[in-house]
C-alpha positions in Angstrom: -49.1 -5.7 39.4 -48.6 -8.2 36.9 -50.8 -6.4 34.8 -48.5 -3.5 34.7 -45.4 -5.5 34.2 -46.7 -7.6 30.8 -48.0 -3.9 29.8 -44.7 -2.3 30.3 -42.9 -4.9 28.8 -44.9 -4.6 25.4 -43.7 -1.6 24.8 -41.9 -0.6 22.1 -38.8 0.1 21.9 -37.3 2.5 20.0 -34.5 2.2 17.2 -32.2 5.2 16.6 -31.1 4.6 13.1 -28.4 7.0 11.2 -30.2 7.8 7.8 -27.8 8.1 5.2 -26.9 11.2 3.8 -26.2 10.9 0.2 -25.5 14.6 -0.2 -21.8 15.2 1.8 -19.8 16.9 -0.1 -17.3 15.3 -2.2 -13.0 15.8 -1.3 -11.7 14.1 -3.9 -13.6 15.9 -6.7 -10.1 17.0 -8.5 -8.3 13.8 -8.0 -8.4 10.8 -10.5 -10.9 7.4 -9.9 -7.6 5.4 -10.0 -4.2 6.1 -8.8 -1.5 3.6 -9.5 0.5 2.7 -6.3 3.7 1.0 -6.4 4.5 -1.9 -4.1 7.9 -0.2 -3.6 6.0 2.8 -1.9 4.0 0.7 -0.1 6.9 -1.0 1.9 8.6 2.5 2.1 5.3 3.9 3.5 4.6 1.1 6.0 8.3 1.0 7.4 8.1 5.2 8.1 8.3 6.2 11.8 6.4 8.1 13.7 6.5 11.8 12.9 8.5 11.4 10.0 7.8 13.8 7.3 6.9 11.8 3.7 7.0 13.4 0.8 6.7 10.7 -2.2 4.3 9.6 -5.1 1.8 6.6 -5.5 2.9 5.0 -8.9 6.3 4.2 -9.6 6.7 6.3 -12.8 6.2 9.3 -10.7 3.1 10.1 -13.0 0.6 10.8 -9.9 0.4 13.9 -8.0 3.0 13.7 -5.1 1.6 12.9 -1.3 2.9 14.6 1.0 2.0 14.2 4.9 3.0 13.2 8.4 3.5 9.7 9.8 1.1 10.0 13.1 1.1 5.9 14.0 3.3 3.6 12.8 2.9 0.1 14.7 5.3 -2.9 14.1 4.1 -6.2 15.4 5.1 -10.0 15.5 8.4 -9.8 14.5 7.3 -7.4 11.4 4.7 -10.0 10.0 2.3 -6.9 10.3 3.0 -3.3 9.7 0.3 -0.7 10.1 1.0 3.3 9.3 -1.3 6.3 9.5 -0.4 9.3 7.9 -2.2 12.3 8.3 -2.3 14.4 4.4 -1.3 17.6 4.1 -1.8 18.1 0.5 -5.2 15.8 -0.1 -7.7 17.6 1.7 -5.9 16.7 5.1 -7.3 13.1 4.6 -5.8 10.2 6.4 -3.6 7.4 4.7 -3.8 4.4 6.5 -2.0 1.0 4.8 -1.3 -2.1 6.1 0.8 -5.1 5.3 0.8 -8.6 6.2 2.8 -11.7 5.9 0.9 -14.9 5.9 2.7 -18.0 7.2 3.2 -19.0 3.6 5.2 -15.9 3.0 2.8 -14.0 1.1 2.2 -10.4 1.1 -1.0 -8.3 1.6 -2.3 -5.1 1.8 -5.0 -3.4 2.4 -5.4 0.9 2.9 -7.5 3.3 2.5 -7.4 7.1 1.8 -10.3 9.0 3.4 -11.4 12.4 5.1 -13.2 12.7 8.7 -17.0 11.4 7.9 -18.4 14.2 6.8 -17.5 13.9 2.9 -19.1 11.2 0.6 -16.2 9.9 -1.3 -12.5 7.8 -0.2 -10.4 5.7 -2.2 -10.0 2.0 -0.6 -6.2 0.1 -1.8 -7.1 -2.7 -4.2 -4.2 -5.1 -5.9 -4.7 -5.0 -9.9 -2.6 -6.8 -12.1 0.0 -7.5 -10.0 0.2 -4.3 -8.8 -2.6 -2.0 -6.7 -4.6 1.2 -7.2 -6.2 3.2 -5.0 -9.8 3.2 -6.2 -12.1 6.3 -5.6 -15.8 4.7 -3.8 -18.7 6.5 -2.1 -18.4 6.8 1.4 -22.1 4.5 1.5 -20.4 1.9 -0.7 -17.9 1.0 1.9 -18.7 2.5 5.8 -22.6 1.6 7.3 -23.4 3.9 10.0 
């Protein structure tokens, strides 16, 4: 018997391990490595509702291609200090736009998004602050998400 139990125990066991698959196809083939977004239309985006209908660009200058989408969760909490908004695209491959923004105890502001499809394509742009300002940078899907 105790034979059987060390044997049984020395078994091994068996991993399952996701192998990446660095041939997805690509959604954001058409659209820039950097867009400029404006910290303007990040607090407009953050303070949308819940099935509201947005219809705006990234960058301030209006120079990007417009976004256009549907707020599907907007959450509020502690008294504002952290706003959170998913907005499902309509024109951007149906991708997902999720930012959100938080006030430190010191008063300052940060954000953080990102602008990605379901997990079956191999690119998404994460929200990044660059002088002064922030972009939404275009990454692999492997560079950023582990399986």
């Amino acid at each position: 018997m105790t034979l059987c139990s060390l044997y049984s125990a020395a078994q091994d066991q068996k991993v399952i391990v996701n192998e990446p698959n660095y041939n997805k196809p690509r959604a954001f083939d058409n659209f820039p490595e950097v867009i400029p977004v404006s910290i303007y239309n990040l607090n407009n985006l953050v303070n949308s509702k819940t099935g509201v209908s947005i219809n705006t660009t990234f960058s301030a200058d209006a120079k990007t291609a417009p976004f256009e989408g549907q707020v599907v969760s907007a959450v509020s909490k502690y008294e504002d200090k952290v706003q959170t908004v998913f907005i499902k695209s309509t024109n951007y491959n149906g991708a997902t736009l999720y930012i959100s923004k938080v006030i430190a105890e010191d008063g300052s502001v940060t954000y953080n998004g990102r602008l990605m499809t379901n997990f079956q394509h191999g690119d998404l742009y994460v929200l990044q602050p660059k002088d002064g300002g922030f972009v939404l940078v275009k990454k692999n899907f492997y560079d950023v998400i582990n399986e």
